[in-house]
N, C-alpha and C positions, 0 to 999 in steps of 0.2 A: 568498734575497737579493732585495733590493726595485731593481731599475731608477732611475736615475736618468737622467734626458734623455734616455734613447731608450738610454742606456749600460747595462752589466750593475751597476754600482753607481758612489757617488760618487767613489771610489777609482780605477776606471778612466778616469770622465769626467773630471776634475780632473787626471790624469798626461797624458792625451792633449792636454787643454788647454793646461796649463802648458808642457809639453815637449813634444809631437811635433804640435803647431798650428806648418803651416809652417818643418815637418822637411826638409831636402835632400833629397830621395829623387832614385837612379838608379834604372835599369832591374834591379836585383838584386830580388830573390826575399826577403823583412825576416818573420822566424821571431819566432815570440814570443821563445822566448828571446836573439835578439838585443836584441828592445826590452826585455827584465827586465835582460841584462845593462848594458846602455847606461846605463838609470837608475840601478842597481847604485853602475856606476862615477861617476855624477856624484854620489852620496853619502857617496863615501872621502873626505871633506876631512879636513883637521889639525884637530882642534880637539878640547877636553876637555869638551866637554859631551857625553857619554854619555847622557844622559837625551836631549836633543832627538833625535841620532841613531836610537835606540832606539824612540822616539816616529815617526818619518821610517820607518824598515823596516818596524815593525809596519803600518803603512800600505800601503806599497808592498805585502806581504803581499795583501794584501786586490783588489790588479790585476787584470782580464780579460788578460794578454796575448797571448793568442791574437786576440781579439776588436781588442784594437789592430793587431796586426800586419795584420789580414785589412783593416781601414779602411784602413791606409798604402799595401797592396796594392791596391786597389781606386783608391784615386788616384793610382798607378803606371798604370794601364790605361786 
């Protein structure tokens, strides 16, 4: 995988950007899999375009989120 802005790829910098730039964080402990599921869940909407959606996971796919979680950690401290 090639690095993108200091990130593991574009996929991860670009979710961090979009979505967890100036996330709420308490004092809790934020697992990768909390941040997979968190975005998970903001991509269940109604709608019939399968293609986009499809296009949306296959992406998400592609996330560091370990490497996220450890940043949000890290500005928890």
């Amino acid at each position: 995988m090639e690095k993108y802005n200091g990130w593991t790829n574009y996929a991860t910098w670009r979710i961090n950007l979009e979505i967890f730039d100036g996330f709420e964080l308490d004092d809790a402990d934020i697992t990768a899999e909390y941040c997979e599921g968190y975005v998970c869940g903001l991509l269940e909407i109604d709608n019939n375009n399968t293609l986009a959606l499809s296009y949306a996971e296959a992406f998400v796919n592609d996330v560091n989120w370990h490497e996220i979680a450890e940043h949000l950690n890290e500005k928890v401290e």
